[in-house]
N, C-alpha and C positions, 0 to 999 in steps of 0.2 A: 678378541685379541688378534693382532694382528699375525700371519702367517709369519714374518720375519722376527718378532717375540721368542719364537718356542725353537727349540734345536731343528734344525736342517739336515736332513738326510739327503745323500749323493745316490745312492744305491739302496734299490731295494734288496738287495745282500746284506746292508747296513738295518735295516728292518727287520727280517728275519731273524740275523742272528738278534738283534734286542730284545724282539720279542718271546725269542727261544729259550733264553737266559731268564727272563723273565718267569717262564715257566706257561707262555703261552701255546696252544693248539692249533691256533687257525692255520697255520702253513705244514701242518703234520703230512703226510704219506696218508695218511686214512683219511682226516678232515678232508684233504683236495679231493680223495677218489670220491667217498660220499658226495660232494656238491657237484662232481666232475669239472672243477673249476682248474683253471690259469689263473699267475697272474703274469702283468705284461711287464716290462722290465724296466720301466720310465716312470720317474718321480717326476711329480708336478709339485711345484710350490716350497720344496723339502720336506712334504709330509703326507702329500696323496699320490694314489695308485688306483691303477683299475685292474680287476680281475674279470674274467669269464666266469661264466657256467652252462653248460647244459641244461637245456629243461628235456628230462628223460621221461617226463608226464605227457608230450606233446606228441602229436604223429609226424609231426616234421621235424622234431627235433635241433630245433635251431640254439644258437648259442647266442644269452643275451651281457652284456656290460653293467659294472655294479662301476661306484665310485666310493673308495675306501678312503680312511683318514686316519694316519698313525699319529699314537700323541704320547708314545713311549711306555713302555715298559707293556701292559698287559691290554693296552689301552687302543683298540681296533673298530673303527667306529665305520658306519656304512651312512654314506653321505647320500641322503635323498631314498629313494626306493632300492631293494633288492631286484636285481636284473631291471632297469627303471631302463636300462637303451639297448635300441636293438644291433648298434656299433660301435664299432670303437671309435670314429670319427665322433659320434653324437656323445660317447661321453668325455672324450679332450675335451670339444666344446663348450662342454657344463663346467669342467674344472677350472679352463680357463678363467670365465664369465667370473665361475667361484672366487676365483686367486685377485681378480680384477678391481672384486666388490670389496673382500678382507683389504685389500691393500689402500682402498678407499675412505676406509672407514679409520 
């Protein structure tokens, strides 16, 4: 389905709270500290988002990029691998690409 199909989201404040009402966890005060995750404050496409994480396993401790996918209500989906980039440049990139190919199709 194509990305311009399903509702458009301007803000990820507009996410949050849906998904909060929803009665979803992933952006809770505990959920972020657990993963020690961000997220960054730019919608792609009206439905993706990247967040961070810490990997607190690692001795360098570096912070890797996920690529998220809202599709409303409880419904929080992680596009491709968990921490799958090791920036934020590389994963715009992939969303783009992503947004590029849906609209393609």
């Amino acid at each position: 389905m194509k990305t311009t199909d399903k509702k458009q989201y301007t803000s990820i404040n507009q996410i949050i709270s849906e998904a909060e009402r929803a009665g979803s966890h992933f952006f809770t005060k505990g959920t972020m500290r657990f993963f020690d995750s961000r997220i960054l404050a730019k919608i792609y496409g009206g439905c993706y988002f990247i967040t961070s994480e810490r990997d607190n396993y690692r001795d360098s401790n570096p912070r890797f990029y996920t690529i998220r996918k809202y599709e409303g209500g409880l419904g929080i989906e992680t596009v491709g691998e968990f921490c799958q980039y090791a920036t934020k440049t590389q994963a715009e990139s992939a969303i783009k690409k992503l947004i590029k190919t849906e609209e393609a199709q």
